[in-house]
DSSP file (Angstrom, degrees, kcal/mol; ACC not computed):
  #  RESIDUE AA STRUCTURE BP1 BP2  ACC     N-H-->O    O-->H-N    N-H-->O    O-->H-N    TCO  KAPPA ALPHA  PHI   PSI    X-CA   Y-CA   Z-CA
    1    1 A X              0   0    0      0, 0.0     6,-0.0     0, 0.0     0, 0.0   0.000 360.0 360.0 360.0 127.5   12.4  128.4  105.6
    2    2 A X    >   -     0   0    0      1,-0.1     3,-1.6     2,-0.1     0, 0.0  -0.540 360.0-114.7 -63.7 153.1   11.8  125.0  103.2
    3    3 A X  T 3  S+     0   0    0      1,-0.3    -1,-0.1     3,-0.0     0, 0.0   0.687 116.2  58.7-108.7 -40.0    8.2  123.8  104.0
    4    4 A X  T 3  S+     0   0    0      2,-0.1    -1,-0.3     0, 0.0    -2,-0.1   0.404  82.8 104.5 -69.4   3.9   10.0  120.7  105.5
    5    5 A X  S <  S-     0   0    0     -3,-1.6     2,-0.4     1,-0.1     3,-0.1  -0.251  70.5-124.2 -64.2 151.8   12.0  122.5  108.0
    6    6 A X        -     0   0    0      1,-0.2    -4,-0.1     5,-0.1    -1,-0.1  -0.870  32.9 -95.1-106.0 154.3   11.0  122.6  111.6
    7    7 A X     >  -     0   0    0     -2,-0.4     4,-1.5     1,-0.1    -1,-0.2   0.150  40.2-116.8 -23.1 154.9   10.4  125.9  113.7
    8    8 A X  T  4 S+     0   0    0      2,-0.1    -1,-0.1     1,-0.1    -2,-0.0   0.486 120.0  60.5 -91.6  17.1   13.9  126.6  115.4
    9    9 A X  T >> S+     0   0    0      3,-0.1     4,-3.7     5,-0.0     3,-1.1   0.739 110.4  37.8 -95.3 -67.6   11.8  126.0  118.8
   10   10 A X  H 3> S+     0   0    0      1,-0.4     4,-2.3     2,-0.2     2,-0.8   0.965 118.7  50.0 -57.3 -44.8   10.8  122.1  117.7
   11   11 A X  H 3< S+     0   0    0     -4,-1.5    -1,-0.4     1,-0.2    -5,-0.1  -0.600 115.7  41.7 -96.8  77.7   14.2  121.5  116.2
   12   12 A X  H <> S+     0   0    0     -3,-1.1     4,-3.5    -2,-0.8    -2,-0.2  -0.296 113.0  49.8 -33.8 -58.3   15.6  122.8  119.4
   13   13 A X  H >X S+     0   0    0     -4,-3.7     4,-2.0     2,-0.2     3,-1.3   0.958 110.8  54.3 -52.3 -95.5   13.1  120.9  121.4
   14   14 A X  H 3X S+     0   0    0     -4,-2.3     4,-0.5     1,-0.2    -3,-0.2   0.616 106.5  48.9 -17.9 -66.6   14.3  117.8  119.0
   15   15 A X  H >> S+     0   0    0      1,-0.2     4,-2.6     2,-0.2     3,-0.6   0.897 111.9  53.9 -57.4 -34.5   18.7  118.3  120.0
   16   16 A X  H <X S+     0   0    0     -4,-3.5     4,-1.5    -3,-1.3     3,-0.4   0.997 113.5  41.2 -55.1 -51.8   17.6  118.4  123.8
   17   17 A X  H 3X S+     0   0    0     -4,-2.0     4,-0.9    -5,-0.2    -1,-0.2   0.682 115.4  45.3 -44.0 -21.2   15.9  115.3  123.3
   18   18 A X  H <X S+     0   0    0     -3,-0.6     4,-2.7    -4,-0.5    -1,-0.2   0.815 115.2  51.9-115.7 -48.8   18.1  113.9  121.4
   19   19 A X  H  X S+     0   0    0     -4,-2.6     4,-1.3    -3,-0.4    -2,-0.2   0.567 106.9  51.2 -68.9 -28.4   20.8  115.2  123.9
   20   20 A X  H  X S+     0   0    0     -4,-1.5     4,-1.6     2,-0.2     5,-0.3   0.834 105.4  54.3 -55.6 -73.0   19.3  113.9  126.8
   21   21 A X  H  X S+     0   0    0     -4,-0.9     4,-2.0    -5,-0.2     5,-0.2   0.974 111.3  47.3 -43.6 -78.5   18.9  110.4  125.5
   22   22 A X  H  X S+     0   0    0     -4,-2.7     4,-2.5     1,-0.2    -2,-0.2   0.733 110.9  49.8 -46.6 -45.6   22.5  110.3  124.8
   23   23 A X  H  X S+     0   0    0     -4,-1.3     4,-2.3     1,-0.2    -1,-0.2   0.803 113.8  47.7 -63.3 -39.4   23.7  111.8  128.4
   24   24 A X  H  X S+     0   0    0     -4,-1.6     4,-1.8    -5,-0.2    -1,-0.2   0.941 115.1  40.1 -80.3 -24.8   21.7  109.4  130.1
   25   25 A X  H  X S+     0   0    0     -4,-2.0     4,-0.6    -5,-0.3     5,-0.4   0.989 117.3  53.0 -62.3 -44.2   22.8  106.2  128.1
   26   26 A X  H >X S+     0   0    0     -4,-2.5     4,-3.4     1,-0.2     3,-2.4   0.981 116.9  41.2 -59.9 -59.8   26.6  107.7  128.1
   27   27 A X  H 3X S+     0   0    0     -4,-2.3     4,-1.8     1,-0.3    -1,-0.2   0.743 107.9  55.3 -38.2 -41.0   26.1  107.9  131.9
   28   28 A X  H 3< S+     0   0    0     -4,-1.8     4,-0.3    -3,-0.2    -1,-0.3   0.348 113.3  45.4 -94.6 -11.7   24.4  104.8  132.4
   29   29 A X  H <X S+     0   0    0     -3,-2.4     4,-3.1    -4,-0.6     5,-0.3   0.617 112.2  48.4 -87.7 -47.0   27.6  103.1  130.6
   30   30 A X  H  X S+     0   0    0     -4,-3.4     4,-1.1    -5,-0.4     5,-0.2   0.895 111.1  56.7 -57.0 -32.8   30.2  104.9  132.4
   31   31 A X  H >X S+     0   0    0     -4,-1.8     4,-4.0     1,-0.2     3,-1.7   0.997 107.7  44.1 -57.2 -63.9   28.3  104.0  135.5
   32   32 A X  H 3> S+     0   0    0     -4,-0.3     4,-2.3     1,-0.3    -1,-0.2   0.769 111.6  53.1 -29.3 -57.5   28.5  100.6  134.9
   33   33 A X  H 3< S+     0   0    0     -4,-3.1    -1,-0.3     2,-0.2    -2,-0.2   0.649 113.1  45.3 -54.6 -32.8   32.3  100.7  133.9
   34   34 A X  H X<>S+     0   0    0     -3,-1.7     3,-4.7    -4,-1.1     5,-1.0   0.906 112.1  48.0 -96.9 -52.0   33.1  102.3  136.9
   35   35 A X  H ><5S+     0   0    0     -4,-4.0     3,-4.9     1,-0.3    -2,-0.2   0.927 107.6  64.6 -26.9 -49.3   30.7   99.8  139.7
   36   36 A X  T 3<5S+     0   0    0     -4,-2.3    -1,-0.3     1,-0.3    -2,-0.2   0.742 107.1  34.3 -82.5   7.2   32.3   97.1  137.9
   37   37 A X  T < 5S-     0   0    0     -3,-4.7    -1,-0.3    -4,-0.2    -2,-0.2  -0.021 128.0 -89.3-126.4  60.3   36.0   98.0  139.2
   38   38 A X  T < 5S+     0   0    0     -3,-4.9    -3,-0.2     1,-0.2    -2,-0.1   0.442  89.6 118.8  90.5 -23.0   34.9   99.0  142.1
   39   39 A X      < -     0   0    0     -5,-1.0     2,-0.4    -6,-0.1    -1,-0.2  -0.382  55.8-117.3 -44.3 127.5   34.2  102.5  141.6
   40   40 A X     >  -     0   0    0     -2,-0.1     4,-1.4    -6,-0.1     5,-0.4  -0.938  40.4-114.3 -89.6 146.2   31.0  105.2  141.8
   41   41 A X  T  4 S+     0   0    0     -2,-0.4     4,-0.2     2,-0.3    -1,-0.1   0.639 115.5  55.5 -46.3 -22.4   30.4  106.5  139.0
   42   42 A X  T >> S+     0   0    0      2,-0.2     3,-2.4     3,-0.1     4,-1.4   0.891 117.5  41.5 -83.5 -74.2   31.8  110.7  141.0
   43   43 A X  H 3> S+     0   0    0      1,-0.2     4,-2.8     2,-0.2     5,-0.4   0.806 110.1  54.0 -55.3 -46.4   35.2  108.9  141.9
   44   44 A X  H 3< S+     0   0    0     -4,-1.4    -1,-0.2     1,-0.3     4,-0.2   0.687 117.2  45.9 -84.8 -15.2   35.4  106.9  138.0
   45   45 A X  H X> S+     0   0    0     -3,-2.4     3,-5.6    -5,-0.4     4,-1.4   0.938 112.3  46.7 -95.2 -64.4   35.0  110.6  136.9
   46   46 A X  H 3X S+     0   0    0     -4,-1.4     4,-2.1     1,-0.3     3,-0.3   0.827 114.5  45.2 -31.3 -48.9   37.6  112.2  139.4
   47   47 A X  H 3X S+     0   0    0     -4,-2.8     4,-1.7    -5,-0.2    -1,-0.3   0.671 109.2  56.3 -95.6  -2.4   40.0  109.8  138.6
   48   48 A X  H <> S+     0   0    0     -3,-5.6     4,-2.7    -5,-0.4    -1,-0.2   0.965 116.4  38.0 -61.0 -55.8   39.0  110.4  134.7
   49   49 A X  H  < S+     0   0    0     -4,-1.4    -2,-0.2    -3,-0.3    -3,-0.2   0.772 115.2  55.2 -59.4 -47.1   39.9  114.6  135.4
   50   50 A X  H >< S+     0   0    0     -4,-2.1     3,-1.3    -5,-0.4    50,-0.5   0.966 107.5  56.5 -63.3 -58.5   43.2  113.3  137.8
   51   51 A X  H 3< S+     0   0    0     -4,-1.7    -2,-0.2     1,-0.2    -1,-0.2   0.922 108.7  35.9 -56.0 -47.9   44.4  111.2  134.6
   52   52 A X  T 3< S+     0   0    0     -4,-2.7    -1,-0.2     1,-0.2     2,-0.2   0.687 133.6   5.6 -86.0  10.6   44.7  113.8  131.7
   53   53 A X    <   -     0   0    0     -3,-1.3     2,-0.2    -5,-0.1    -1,-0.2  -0.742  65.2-120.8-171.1 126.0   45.8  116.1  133.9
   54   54 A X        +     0   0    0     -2,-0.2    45,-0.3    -3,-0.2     2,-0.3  -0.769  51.6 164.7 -70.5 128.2   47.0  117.1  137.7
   55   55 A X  B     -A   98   0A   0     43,-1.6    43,-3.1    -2,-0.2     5,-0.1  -0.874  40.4 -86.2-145.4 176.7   44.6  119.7  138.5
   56   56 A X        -     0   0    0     -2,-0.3    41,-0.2    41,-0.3    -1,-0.1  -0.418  32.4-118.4 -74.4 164.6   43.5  121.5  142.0
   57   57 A X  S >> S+     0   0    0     39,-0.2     4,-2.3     2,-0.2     3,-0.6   0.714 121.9  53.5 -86.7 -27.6   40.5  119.9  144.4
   58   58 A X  H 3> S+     0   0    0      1,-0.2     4,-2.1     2,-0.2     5,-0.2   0.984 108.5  39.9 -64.8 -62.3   39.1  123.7  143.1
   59   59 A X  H 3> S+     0   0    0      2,-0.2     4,-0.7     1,-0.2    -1,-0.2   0.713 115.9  53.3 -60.1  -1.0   39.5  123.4  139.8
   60   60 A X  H X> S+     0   0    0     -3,-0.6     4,-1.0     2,-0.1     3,-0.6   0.897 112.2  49.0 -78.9 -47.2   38.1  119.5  140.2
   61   61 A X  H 3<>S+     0   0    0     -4,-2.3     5,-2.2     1,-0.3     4,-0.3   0.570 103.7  58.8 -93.9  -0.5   35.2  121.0  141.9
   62   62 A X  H 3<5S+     0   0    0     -4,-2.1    -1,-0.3    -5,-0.3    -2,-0.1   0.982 106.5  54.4 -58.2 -45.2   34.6  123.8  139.0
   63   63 A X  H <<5S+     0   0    0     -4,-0.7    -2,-0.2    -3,-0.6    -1,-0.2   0.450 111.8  34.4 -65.1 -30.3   34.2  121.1  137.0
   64   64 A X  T  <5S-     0   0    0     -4,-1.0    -1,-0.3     2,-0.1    -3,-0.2   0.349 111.5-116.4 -98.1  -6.3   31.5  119.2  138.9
   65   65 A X  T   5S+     0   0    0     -4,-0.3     2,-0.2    -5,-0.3    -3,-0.2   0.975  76.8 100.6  58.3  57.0   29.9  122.8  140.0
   66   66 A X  S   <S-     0   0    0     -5,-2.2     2,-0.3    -8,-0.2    -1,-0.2  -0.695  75.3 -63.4-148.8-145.4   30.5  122.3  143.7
   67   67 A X     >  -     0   0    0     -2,-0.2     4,-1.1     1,-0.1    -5,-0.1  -0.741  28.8-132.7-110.4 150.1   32.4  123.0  146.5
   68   68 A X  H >> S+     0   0    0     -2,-0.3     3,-1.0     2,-0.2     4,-0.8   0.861 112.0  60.2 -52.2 -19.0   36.1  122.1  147.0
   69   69 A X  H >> S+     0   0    0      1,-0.3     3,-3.9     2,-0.2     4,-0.5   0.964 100.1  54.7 -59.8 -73.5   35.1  120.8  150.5
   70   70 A X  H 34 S+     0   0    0      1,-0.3     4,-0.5     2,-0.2    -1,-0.3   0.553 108.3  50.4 -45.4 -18.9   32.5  118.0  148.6
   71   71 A X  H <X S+     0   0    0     -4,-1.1     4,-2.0    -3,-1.0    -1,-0.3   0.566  94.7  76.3-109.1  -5.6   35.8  116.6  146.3
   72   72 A X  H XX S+     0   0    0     -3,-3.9     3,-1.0    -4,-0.8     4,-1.0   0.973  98.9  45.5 -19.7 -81.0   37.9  116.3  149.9
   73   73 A X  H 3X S+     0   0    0     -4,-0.5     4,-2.9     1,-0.3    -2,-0.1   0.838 116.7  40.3 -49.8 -45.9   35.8  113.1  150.5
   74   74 A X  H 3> S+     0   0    0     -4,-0.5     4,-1.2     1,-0.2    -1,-0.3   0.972 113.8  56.0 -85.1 -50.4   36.2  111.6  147.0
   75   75 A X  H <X S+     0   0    0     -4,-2.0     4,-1.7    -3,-1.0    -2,-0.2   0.652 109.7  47.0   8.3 -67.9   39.8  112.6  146.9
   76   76 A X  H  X S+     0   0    0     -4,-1.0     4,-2.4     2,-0.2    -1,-0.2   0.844 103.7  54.0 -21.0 -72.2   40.4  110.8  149.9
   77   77 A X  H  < S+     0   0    0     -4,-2.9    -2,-0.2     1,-0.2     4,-0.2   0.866 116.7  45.7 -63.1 -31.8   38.6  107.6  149.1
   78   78 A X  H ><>S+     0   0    0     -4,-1.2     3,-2.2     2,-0.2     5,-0.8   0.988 111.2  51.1 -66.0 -63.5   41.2  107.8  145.6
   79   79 A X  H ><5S+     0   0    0     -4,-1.7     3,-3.4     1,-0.3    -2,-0.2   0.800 108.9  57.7 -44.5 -70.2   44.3  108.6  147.7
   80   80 A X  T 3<5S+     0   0    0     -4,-2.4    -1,-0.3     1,-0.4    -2,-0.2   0.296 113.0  32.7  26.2 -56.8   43.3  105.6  149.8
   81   81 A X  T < 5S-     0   0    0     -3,-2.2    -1,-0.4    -4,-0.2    -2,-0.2  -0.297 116.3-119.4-142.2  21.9   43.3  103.2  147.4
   82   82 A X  T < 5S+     0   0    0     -3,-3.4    22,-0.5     1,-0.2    21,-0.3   0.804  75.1 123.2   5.0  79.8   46.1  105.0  145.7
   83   83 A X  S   <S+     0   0    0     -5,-0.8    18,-1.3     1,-0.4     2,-0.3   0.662  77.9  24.1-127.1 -17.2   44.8  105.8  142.6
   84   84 A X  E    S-B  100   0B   0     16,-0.2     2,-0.4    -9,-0.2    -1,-0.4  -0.991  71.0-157.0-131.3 153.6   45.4  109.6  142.8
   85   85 A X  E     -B   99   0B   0     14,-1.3    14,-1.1    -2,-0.3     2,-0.1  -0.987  18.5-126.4-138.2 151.9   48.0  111.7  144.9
   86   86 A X        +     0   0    0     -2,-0.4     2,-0.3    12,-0.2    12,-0.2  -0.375  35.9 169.3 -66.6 142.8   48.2  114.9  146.2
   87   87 A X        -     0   0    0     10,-0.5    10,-3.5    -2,-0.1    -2,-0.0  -0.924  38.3 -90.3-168.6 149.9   51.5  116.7  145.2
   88   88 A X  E     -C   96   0C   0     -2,-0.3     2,-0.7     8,-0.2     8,-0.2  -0.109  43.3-103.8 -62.4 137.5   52.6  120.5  145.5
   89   89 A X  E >   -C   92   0C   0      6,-4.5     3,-2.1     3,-0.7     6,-0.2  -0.643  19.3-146.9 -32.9  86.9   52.0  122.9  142.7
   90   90 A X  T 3  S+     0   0    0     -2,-0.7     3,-0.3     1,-0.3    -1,-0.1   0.895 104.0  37.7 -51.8 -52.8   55.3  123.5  140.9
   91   91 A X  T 3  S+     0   0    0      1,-0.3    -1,-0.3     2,-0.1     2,-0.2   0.443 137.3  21.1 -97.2   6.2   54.1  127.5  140.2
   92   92 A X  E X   -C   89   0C   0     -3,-2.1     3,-1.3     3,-0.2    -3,-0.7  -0.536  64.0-172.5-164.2 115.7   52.4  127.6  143.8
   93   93 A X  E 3  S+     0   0C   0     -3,-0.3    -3,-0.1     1,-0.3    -2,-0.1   0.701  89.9  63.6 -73.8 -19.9   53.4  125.2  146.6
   94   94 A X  E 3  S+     0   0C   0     -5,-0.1     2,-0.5    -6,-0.1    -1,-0.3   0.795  93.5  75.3 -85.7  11.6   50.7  126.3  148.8
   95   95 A X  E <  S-     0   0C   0     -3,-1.3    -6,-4.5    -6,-0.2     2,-0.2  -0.888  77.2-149.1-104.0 117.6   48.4  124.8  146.0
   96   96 A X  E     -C   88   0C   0     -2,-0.5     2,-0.8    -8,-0.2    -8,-0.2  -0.706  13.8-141.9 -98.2 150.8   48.2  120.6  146.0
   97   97 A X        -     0   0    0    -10,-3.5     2,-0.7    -2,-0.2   -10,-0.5  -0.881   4.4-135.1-113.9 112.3   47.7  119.2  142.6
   98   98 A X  B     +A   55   0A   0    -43,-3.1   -43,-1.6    -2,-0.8     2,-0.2  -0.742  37.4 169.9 -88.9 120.5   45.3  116.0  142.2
   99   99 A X  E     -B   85   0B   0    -14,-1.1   -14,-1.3    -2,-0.7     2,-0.4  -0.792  36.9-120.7-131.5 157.1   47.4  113.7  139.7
  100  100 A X  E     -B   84   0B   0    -50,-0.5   -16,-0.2   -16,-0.2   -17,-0.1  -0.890  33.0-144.2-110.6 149.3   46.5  109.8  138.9
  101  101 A X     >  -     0   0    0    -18,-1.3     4,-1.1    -2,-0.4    -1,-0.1   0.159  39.4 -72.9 -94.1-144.9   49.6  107.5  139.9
  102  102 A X  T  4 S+     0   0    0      2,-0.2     4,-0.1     3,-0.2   -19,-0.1   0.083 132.3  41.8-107.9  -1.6   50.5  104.7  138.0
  103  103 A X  T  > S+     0   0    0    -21,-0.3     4,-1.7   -20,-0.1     3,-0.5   0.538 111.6  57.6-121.2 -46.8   48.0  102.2  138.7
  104  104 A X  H  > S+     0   0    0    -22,-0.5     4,-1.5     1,-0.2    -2,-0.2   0.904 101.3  58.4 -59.1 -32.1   45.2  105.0  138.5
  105  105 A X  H >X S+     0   0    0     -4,-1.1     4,-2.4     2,-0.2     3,-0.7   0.955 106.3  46.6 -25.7 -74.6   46.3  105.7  135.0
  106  106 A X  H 34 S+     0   0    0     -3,-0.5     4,-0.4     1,-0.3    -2,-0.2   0.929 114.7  48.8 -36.1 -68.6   45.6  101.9  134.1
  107  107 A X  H 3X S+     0   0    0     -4,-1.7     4,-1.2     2,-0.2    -1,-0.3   0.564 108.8  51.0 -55.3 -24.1   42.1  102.1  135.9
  108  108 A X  H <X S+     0   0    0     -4,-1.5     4,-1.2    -3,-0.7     3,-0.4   0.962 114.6  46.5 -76.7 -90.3   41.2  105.1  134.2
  109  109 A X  H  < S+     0   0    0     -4,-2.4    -2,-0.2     1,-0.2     4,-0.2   0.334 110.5  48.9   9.6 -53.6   42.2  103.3  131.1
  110  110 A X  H >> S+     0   0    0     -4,-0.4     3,-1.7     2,-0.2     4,-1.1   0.867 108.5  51.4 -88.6 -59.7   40.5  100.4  131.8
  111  111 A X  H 3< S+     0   0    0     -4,-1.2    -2,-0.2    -3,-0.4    -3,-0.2   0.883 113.1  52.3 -27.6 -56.3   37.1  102.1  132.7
  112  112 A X  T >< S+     0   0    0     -4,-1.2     3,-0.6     2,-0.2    -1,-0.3   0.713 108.2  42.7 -52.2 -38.6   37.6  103.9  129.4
  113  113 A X  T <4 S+     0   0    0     -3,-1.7     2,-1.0     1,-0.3    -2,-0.2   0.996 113.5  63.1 -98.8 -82.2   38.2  100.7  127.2
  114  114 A X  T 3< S+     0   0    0     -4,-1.1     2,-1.2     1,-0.2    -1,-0.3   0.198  80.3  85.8 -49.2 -15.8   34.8   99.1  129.5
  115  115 A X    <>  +     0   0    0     -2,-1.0     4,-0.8    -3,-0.6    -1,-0.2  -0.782  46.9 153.6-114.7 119.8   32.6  101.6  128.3
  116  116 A X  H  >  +     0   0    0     -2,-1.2     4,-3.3     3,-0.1    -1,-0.2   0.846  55.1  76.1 -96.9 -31.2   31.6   99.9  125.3
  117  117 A X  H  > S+     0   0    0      2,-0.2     4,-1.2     1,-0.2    -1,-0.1   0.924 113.0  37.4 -30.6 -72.2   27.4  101.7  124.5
  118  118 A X  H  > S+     0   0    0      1,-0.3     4,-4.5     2,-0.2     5,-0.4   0.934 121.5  45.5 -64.0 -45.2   29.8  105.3  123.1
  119  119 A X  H  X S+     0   0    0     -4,-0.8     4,-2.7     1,-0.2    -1,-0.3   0.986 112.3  47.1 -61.3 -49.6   32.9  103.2  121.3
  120  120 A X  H  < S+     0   0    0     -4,-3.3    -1,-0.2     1,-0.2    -2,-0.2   0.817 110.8  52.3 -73.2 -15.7   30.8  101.0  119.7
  121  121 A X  H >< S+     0   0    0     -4,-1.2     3,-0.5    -5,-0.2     4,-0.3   0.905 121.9  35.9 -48.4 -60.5   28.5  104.4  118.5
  122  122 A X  H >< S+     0   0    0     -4,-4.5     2,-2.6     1,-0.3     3,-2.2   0.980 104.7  59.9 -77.5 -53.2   31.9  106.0  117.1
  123  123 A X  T 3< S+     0   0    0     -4,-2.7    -1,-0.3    -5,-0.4     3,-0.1  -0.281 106.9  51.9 -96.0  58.3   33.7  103.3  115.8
  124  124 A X  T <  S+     0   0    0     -2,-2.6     2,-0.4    -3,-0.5    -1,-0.4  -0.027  95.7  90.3-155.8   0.3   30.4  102.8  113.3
  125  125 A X  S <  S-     0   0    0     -3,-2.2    -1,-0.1    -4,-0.3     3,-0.0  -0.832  82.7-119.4 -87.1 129.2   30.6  106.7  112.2
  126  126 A X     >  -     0   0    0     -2,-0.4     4,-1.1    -3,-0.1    -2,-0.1   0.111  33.0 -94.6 -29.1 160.3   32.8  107.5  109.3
  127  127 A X  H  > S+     0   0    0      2,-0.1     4,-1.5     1,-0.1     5,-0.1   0.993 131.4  48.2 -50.4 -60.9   35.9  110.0  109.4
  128  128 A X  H  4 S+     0   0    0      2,-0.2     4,-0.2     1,-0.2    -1,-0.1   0.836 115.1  38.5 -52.0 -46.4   33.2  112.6  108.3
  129  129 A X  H >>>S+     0   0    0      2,-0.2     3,-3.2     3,-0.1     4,-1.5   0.968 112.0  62.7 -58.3 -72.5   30.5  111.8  110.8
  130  130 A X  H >X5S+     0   0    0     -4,-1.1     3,-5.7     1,-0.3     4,-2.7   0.561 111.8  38.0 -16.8 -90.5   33.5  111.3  113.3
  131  131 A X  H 3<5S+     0   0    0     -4,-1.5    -1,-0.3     1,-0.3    -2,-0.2   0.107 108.0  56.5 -63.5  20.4   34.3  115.0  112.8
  132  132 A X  H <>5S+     0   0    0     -3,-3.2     4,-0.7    -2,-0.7    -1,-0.3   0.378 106.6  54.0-101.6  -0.8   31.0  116.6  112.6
  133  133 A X  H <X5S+     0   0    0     -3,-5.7     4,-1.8    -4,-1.5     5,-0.3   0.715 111.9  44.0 -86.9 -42.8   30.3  115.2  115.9
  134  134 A X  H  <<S+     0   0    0     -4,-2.7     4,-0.5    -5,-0.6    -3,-0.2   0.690 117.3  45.2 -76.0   7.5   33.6  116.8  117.4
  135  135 A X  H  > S+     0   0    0      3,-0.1     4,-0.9     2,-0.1    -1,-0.3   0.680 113.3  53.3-102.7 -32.9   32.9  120.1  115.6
  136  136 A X  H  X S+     0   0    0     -4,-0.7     4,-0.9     2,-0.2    -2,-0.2   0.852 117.7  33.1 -80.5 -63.2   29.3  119.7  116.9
  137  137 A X  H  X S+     0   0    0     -4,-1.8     4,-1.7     2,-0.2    -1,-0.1   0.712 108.0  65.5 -42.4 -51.6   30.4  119.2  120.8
  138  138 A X  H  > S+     0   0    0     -4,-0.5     4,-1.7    -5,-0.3     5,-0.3   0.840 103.9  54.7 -68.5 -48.9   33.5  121.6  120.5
  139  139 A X  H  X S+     0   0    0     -4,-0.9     4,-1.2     2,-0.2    -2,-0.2   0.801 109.9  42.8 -56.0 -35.0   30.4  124.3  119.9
  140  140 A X  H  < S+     0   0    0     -4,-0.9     3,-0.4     1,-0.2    -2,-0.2   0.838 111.7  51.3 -97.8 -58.9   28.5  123.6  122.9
  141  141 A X  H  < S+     0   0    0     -4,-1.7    -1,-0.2     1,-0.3    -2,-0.2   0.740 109.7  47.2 -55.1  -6.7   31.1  123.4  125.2
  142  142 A X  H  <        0   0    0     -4,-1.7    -1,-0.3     1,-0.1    -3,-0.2   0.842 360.0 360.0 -78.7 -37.7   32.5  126.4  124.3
  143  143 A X     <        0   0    0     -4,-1.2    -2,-0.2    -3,-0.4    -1,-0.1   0.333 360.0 360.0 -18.5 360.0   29.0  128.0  124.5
């Protein structure tokens, strides 16, 4: 190991930190983006999940690590306010499918555009940075 290398313990210790910092800022934008249309920061996410994809209130609640029951309530409060709707599974009808309509689409959108902390971090990275961060990411989330 070059004499200026850290232990893989310290430079481990060092990406948590580092990781940490970032999650909470990222959070602490998103929050923000979502309050200011109206949103908490669990639905701004839901309706994040709803938008790239129609997916089950189970598979929503894999995704948050909880129970389907707890993404009922937040479901609801989207339907509600029609920004997401339930609609049958095409490959299993007793399975309802959580989809963002046509105005949750937008709102999704907009939230997205509204969190300005992450865009204005990427859009100052290079193509090359760009992609050693998405090669970087792609590794822990497959992990």
């Amino acid at each position: 190991m070059p004499p200026y290398a850290l232990e893989p313990a310290a430079e481990h210790a060092e990406v948590r930190a580092a990781l940490h910092e970032l999650v909470g800022r990222f959070l602490a934008d998103y929050e923000r983006a979502a309050q200011a249309h109206g949103l908490t920061l669990t639905q701004a996410r839901v309706l994040g999940f709803a938008a790239c994809e129609p997916l089950s209130q189970r598979r929503l609640a894999e995704r948050f690590g909880c129970d389907p029951s707890n993404i009922s309530v937040l479901v609801d409060r989207l339907v509600e306010r029609e920004l997401v709707e339930r609609r049958p599974d095409p490959a299993d009808g007793r399975v309802k499918l959580i989809a963002a309509t046509d105005a949750g689409h937008a709102l999704a959108q907009r939230c997205c555009e509204d969190r300005e902390w992450l865009g204005d971090k990427l859009d100052a990275l290079s193509v090359d940075e760009l992609e050693s961060v998405r090669a970087a990411l792609t590794l822990l989330t497959r992990a």
